[in-house]
C-alpha positions in Angstrom: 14.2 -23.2 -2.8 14.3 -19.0 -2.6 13.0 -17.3 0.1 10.5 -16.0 -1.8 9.3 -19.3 -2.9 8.9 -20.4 0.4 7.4 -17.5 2.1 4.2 -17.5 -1.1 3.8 -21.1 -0.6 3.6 -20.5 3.4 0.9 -17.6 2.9 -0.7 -20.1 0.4 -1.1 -22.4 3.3 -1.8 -19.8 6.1 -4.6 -18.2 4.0 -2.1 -14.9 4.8 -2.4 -11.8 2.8 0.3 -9.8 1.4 -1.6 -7.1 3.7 -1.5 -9.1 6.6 2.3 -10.1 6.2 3.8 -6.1 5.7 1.7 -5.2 8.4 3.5 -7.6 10.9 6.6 -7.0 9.7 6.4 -3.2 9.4 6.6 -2.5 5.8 4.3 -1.2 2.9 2.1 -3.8 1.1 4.0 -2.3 -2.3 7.6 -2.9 -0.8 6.1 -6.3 0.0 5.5 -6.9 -3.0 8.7 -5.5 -4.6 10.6 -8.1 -2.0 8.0 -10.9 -3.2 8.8 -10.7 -6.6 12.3 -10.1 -6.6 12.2 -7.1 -8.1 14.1 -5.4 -4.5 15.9 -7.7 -2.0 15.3 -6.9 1.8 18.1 -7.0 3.9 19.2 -10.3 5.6 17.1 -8.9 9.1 14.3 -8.6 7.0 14.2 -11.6 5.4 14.1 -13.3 9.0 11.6 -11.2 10.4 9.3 -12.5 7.3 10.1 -15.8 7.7 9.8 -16.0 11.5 6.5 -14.1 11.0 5.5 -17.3 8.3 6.7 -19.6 11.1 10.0 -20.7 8.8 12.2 -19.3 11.7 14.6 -22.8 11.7 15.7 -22.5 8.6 19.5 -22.1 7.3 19.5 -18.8 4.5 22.4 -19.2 2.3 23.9 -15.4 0.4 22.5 -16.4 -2.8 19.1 -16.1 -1.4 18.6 -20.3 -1.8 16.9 -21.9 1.8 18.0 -25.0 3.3 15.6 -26.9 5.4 15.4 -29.9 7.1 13.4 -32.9 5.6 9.7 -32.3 6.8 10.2 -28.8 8.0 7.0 -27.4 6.2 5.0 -30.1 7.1 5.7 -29.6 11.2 5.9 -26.1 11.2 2.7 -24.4 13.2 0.0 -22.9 11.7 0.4 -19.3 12.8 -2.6 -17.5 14.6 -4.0 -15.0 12.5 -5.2 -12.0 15.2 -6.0 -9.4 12.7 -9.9 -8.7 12.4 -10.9 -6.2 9.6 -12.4 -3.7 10.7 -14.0 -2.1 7.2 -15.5 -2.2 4.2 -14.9 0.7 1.5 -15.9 0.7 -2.5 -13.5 1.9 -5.3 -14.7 4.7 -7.0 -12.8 6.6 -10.1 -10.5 9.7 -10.0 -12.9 12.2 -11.4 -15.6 10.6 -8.5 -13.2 11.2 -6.1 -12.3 15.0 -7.6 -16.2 15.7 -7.2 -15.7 14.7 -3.4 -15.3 17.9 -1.8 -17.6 19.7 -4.7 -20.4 17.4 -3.9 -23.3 18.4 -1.4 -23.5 14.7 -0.5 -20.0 12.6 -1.0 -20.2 10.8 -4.1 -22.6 7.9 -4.6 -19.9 5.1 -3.5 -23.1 2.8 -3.4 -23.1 2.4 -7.1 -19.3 0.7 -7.1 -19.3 -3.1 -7.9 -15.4 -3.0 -6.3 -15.3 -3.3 -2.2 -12.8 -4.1 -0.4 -11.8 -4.1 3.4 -8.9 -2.3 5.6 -7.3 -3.6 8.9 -6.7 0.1 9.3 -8.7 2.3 11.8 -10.3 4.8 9.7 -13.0 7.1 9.6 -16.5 6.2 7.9 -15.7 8.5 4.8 -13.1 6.3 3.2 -12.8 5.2 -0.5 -10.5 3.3 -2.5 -8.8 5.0 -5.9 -7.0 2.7 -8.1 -3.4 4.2 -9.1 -2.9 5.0 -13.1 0.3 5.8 -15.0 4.2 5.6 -13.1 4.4 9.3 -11.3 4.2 7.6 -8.1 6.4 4.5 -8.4 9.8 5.1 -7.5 13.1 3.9 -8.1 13.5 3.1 -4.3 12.2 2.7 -0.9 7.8 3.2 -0.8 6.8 2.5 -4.2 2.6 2.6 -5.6 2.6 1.1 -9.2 0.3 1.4 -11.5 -2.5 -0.4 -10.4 -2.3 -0.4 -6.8 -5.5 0.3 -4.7 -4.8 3.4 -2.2 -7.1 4.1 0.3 -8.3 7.6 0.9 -9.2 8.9 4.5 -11.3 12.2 3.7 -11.5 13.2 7.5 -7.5 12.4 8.2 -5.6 15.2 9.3 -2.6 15.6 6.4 0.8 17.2 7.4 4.4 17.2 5.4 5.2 13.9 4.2 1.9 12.9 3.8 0.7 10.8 0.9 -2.4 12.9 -0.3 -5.2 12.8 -2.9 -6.1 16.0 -4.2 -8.1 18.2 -7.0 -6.4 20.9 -8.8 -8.8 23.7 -9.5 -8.4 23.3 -13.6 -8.8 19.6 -13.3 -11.7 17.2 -13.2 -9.9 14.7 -11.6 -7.9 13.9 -8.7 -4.5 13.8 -8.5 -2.2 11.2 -6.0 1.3 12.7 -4.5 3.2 13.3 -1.6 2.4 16.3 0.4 6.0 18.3 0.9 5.9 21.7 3.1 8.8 23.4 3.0 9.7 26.7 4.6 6.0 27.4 4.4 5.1 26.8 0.7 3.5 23.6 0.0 4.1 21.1 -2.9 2.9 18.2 -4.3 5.7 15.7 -5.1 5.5 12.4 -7.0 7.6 9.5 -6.0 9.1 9.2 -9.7 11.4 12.1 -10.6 10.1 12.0 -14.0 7.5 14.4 -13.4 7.5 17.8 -12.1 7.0 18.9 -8.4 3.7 20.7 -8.6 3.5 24.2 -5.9 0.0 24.9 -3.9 -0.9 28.4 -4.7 -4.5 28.3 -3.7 -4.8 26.1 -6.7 -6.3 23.0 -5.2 -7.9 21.2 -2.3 -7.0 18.2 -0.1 -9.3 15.4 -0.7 -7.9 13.4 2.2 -5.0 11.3 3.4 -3.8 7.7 2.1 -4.2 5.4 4.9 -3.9 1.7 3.3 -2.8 0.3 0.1 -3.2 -3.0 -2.2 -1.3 -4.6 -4.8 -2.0 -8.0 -6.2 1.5 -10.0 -6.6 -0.5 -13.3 -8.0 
């Protein structure tokens, strides 16, 4: 059986959450997910740093990613104790909602969402969750948000270089998702996919907040 086979059917088990298992071991949920579905191998540490975290840590790894176990291992293999309490709800509202945010007198009517979900993450109360569209931030390598992948917004985080931000241009309705880049003093927005151009702050648009959590569904 692959790793990867082993480790779903474990979280299956568990009740663990992709969420829950790149938390513990460190990583993004959307590498997670990349490792998950083979579409990026971890290194060998990694992969026994997941396992161990699945309670597989007895098992015999083999270079062609294949796992050999002994007869009965899943069946005696204890449950692992699931610590992580979460701490808060938030809805998922739509980019042009969220590019009202900071134009708004009152934040934007996130009561009206049908879409909630929760965050281990300590946050703020003004929090909302944007669902990513189009490829600008999925890269080739390393952190990775695909289309479709819920990022959660923290409106009162403090946002510095390197920060993955959500912002409104000034000649835009909507709000855009980059990386925050300062560099000797002028500030860009950069996506994760070189595809698409490096857009410069001029006075030409306004933090919404910082992104604190993400989501992606892998099945």
């Amino acid at each position: 059986m692959n790793w990867t086979d082993l480790v779903k059917t474990r979280m299956k088990e568990l009740g663990m959450t992709q969420e829950t298992l790149a938390e513990r071991a460190s990583v993004t949920p959307g590498g997670m997910g990349h490792w998950l579905n083979k579409r990026r191998e971890p290194s060998l540490s990694q992969i026994a740093s997941i396992l161990k975290i699945v309670g597989l840590d007895t098992l015999t790894l083999h270079s062609d990613g294949m796992l050999e176990y002994p007869k009965g291992a899943l069946e005696n293999v204890e449950p692992v104790e699931n610590s992580i309490s979460y701490q808060r709800t938030f809805p998922v509202i739509s980019a042009v909602q969220a590019g009202m945010w900071t134009e708004a007198v009152e934040p934007v009517p996130a009561i009206a969402s049908d879409e909630w979900y929760e965050t281990t993450e300590r946050t703020s109360k003004n929090c909302f969750w944007l669902r990513v569209n189009g490829d600008s931030m999925t890269a080739p390598t390393g952190i990775s948000f695909p289309e479709g992948t819920l990022i959660l917004v923290d409106t009162e985080r403090d946002h510095q270089s390197g920060s993955f931000v959500v912002a409104k241009l000034t000649d835009v309705n909507e709000a855009t998702f980059k990386k925050l880049v300062v560099d000797a003093g002028q500030k860009f927005l950069k996506p994760l996919n070189n595809s698409y151009p490096t857009l410069p702050i001029n006075g030409n648009c306004r933090i919404i907040g910082v992104v604190v959590d993400a989501k992606i569904k892998i099945f």
